[in-house]
C-alpha positions in Angstrom: 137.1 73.9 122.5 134.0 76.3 121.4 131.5 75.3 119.1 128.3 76.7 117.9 125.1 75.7 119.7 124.3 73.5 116.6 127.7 72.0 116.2 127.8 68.1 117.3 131.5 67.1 118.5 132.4 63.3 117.7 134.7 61.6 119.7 136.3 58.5 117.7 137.7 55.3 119.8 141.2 56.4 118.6 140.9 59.9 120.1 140.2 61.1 117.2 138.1 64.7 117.5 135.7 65.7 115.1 133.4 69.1 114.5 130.3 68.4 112.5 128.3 71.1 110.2 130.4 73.8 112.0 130.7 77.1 111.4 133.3 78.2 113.7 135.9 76.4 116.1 138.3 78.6 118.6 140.2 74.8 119.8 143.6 73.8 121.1 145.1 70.5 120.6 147.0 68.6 122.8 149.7 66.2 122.1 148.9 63.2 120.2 144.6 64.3 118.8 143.8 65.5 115.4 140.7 67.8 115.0 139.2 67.8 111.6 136.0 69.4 110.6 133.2 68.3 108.5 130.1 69.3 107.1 127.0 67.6 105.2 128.2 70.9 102.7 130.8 69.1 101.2 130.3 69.5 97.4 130.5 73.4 98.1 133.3 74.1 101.1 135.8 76.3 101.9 138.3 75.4 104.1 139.0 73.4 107.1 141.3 73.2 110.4 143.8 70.4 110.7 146.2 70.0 113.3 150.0 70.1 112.3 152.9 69.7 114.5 151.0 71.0 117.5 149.7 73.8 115.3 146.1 74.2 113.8 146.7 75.2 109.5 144.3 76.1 107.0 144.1 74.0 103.8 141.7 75.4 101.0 138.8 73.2 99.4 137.3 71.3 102.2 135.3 72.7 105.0 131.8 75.1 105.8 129.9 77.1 103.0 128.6 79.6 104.3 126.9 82.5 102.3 126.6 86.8 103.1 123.4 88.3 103.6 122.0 91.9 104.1 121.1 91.5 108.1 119.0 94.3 109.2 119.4 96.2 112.8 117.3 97.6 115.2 114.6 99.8 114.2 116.4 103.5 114.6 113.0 105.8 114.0 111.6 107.2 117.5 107.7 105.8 117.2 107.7 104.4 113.9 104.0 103.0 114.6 102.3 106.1 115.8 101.0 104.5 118.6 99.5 107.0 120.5 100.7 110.3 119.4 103.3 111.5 117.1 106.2 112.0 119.6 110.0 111.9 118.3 108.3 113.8 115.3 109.3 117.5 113.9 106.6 119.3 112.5 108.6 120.9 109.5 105.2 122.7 107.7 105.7 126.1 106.0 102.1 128.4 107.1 98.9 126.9 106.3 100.3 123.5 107.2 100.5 121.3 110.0 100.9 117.6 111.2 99.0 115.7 113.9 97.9 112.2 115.2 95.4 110.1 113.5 94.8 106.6 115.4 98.1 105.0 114.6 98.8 107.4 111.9 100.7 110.3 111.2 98.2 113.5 109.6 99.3 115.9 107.2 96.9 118.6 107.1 97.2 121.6 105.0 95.2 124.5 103.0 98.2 126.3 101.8 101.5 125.9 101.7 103.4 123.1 102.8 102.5 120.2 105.6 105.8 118.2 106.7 106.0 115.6 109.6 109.9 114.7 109.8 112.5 112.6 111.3 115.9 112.1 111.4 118.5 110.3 113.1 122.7 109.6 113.2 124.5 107.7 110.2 127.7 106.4 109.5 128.9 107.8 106.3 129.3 104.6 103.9 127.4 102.5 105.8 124.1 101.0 104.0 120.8 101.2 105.7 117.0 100.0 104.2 114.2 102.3 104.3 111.1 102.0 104.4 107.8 104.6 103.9 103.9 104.7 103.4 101.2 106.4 102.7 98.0 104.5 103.6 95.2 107.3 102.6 93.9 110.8 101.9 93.2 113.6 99.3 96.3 115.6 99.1 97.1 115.0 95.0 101.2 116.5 95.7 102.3 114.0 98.7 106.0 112.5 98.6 107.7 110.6 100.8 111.6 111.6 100.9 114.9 110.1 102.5 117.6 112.4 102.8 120.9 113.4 104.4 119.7 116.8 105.7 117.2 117.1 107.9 113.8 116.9 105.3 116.3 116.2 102.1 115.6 114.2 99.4 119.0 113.4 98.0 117.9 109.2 98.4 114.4 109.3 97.4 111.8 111.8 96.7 108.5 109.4 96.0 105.4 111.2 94.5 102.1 109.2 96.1 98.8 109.2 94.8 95.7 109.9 96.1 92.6 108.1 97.5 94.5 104.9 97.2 94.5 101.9 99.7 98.7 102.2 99.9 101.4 104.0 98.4 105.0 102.9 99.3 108.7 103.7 99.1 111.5 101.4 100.2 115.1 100.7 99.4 118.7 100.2 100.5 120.9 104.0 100.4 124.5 104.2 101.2 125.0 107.5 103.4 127.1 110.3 102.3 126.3 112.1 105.5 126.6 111.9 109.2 122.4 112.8 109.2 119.8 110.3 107.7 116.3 111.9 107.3 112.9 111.0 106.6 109.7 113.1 105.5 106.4 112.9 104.8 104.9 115.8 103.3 101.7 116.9 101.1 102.3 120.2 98.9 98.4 121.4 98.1 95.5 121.2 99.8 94.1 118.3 101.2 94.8 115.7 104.3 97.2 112.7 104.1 97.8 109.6 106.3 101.2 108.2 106.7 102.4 104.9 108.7 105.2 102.4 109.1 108.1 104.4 107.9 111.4 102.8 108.8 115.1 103.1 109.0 117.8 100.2 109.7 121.2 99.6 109.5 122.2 96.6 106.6 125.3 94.8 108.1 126.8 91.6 105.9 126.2 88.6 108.2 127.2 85.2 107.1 125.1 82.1 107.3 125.8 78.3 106.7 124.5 77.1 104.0 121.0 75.2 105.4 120.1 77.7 107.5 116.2 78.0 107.6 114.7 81.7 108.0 111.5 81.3 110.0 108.8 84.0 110.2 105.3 82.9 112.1 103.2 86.1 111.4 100.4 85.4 114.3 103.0 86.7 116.5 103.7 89.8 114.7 102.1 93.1 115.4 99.5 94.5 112.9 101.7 96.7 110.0 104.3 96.0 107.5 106.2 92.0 107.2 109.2 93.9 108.3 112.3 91.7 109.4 112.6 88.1 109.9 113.6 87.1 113.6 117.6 86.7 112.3 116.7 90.0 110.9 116.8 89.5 107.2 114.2 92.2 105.7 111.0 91.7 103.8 110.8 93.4 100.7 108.2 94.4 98.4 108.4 94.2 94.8 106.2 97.5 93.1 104.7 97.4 89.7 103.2 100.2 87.8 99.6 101.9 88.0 98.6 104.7 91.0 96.5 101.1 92.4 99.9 98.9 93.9 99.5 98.0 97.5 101.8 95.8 99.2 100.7 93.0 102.0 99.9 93.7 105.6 99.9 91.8 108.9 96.1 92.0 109.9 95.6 90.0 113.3 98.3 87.6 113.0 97.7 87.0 108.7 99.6 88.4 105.7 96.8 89.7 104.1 96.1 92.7 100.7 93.5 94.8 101.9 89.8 93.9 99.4 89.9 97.3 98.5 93.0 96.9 96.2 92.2 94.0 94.7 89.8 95.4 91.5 93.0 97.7 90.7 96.2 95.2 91.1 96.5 91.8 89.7 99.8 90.8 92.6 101.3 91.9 95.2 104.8 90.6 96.3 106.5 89.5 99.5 110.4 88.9 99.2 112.8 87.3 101.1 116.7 88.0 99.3 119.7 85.3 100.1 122.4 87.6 98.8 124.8 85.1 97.5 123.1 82.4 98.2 120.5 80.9 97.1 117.0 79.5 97.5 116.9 75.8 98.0 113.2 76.3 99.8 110.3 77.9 100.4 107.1 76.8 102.6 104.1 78.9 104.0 101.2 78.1 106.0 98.2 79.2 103.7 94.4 79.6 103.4 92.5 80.2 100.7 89.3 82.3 99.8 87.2 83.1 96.6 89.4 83.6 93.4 92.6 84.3 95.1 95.9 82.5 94.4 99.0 82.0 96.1 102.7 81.7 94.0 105.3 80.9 95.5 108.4 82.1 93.4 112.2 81.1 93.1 113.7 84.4 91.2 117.6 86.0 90.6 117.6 89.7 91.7 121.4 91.6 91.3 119.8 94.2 93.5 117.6 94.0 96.9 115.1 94.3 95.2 113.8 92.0 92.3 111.6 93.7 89.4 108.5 92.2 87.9 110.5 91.6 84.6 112.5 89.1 86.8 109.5 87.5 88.5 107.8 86.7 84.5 111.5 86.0 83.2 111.7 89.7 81.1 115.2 90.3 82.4 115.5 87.1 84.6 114.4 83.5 84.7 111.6 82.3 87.6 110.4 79.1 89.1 106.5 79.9 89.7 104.3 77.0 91.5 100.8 79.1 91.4 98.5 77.5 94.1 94.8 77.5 93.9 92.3 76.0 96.2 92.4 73.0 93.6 95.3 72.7 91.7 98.8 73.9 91.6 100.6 75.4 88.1 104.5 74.0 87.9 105.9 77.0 86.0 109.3 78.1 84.6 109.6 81.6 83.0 112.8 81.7 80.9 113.5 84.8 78.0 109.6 85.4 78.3 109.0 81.9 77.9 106.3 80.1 79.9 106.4 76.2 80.4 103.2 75.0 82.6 102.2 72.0 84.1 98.7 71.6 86.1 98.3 69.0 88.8 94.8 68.7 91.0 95.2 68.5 94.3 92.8 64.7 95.2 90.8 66.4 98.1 90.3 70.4 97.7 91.5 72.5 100.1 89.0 74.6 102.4 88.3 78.2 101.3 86.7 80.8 103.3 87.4 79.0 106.6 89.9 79.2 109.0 91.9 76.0 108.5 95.3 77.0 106.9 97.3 74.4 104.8 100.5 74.0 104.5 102.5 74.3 100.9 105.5 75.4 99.5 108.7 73.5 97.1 112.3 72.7 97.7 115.2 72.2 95.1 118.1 70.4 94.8 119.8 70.1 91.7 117.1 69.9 89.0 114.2 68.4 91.2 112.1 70.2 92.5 109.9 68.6 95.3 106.3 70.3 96.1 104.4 69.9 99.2 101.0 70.3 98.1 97.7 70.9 100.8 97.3 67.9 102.9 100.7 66.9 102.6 101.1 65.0 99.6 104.7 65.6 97.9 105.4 65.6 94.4 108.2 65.3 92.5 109.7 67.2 88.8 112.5 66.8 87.7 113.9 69.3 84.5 117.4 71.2 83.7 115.1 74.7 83.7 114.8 74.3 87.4 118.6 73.9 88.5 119.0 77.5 85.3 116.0 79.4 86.8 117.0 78.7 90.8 117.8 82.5 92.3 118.3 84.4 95.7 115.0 85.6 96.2 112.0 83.9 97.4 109.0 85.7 97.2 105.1 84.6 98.4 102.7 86.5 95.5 99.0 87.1 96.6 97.5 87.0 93.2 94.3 88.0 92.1 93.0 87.0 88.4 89.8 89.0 87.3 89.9 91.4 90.1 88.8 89.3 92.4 87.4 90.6 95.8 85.8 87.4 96.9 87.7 86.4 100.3 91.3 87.1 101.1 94.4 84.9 100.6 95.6 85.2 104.2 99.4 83.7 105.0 100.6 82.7 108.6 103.5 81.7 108.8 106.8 81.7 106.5 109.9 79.4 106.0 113.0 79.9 103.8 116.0 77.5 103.0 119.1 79.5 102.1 121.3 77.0 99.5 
């Protein structure tokens, strides 16, 4: 018999052999044992394996959930992060243009024409990969970022950047239609632009147990975008309107939004998405400073990527618990409709220091329990919770009144997929 790593096998005094919270058994049974399979799962199974007459039969209704989601691969770019030079990168320019290195970035430089720094790489036609693209400064006012399947096409995305900005970004999920998968920065008037972290992956549908626990500690990461959990599953970002959006950043080992952004965005959005399944909890290591606020959101999404009109319940309903350094908001947003409920916290957190706290909710049903900083837990319990509960899980540094006072910095991420 094979079992999964986690799997616990339980032999009975009668012979009797059982699997417990299994996901998959490869087994043969001898004369006179029974193998059955169980799980803690059981209101929501599938099937399990029962030996009849020597022979192992499925019988529907009673065995693993298990839930399919968007599992991303290796990273397929040549020197995504620009290390030390901008090898594995085609200088595409038309005359008067030209790309170059600039300290971990990609430089588009040009005074006429057209600068284009360029990469592409083998597809599978109708597989589904993510993408990934940023521009992270400069003065060039015509800059895109484009995903294409020609070498420098834009039959994906063509995204128009902005200028003198602290980030611009593209991302989403493309089906190819071609055997080439291409992406290009470029920058169409005068002017220089600075591009970093572009990125493209494979999406393969993985399946999971039901209770499995994404994990993502941050201080281990390299500086850059959130990128992929260590199972893989992608961070996304959720973009909003206005040429000031930025999107969060590892910054020695912290999730952080760079100061710069925060007098021109009110959020910015970090996204975990369960596919089928669904969010059952959500937990980050956390530290406060100045105005900032952490929410921590439960939200539907049909797509990879939820909107902002799901987040505040526009188009979609939203479990928010908004964090401060003193209190925490239990929020539901339902048809546009916001239902609120403050609790202080008995001892405030720190702020501006370096000790991080640990916070986050879980839900079962219609309770929602809340780990507040300290570890005190809390319970609600209300029908809106079990109707809002979604796929996505998403950490929002918010900023209220533009604050730049100290940085809401995040270490270390953890996801419960329902």
């Amino acid at each position: 018999m094979s079992i999964l790593p986690r799997d616990q096998v339980v032999v009975a005094a009668d012979g009797t052999v059982s699997v417990e919270s299994v996901a998959t058994v490869d087994a043969t049974v001898s004369d006179g044992f029974s193998l059955s399979v169980s799980t803690r799962d059981a209101p929501d199974v599938d099937r399990t394996f029962v030996e009849s007459d020597g022979t192992l039969t499925v019988v529907e209704g009673a065995g693993v959930a298990v839930r399919t989601l968007d599992i991303a691969g290796a990273e397929l770019l040549t020197n995504p992060k620009f290390a030390s030079d901008i090898a594995g990168w085609t200088d595409g320019s038309s005359a008067g243009g030209a790309i170059g290195w600039d300290t971990g970035r990609l430089r588009t430089t040009n005074t006429s024409g057209t600068a284009r720094g360029r990469q592409s790489v083998a597809a599978t036609i109708g597989q589904r990969y993510a993408y990934f693209g940023e521009r992270v400064g400069g003065d060039s006012v015509q800059a895109t970022i484009a995903v294409g399947n020609t070498n420098g096409g834009n039959q994906y995305k063509n995204q128009t950047t902005q200028p003198n900005v602290s980030a611009q970004a593209t991302m989403g999920i493309l089906t190819a239609t071609t055997s080439i998968l291409s992406l290009q920065f470029a920058a169409g008037l005068a002017g220089v632009s600075y591009w970093d972290n572009p990125s493209l992956r494979l999406l393969t549908p993985t399946q999971f147990p039901a209770g499995t626990i994404f994990e993502d500690d941050f201080t281990a990461k390299p500086d850059g975008t959130l990128g992929v959990t260590p199972d893989g599953l992608p961070w996304w970002h959720i973009f909003g309107t206005g040429a000031g959006q930025s999107i969060p950043h590892i910054v020695g080992g912290e999730v952080v939004v760079p100061a710069s952004a925060h007098s021109t965005i009110t959020a910015a959005y970090s996204c975990l998405n369960l596919g089928d399944g669904k969010v059952a909890g959500l937990h980050c290591d956390v530290q406060w400073g100045g105005e900032a606020t952490l929410a921590v959101v439960i939200t539907q999404a049909q797509g990879a990527l939820p909107t902002v009109e799901d987040i505040t319940g526009v188009t979609g309903r939203a479990i928010h618990m908004l964090f401060t350094s003193t209190q925490v908001a239990i929020q539901t947003y339902i048809a546009s409709v916001l239902t609120n409920e403050a609790v202080s916290y008995a001892v405030p957190v720190v702020t501006d220091g370096r000790t991080y706290e640990g916070v986050g909710v879980r839900l079962v049903g219609s309770t929602l329990t809340i780990t507040l900083p300290g570890g005190e837990v809390i319970e609600r319990t209300d029908a809106k919770f079990a109707t809002a509960q979604g796929n996505c899980a998403i950490l929002e540094h918010y900023y209220p009144n533009g604050s730049t006072i100290g940085p809401l910095t995040i270490t270390k991420a953890a996801v419960e997929l329902g």
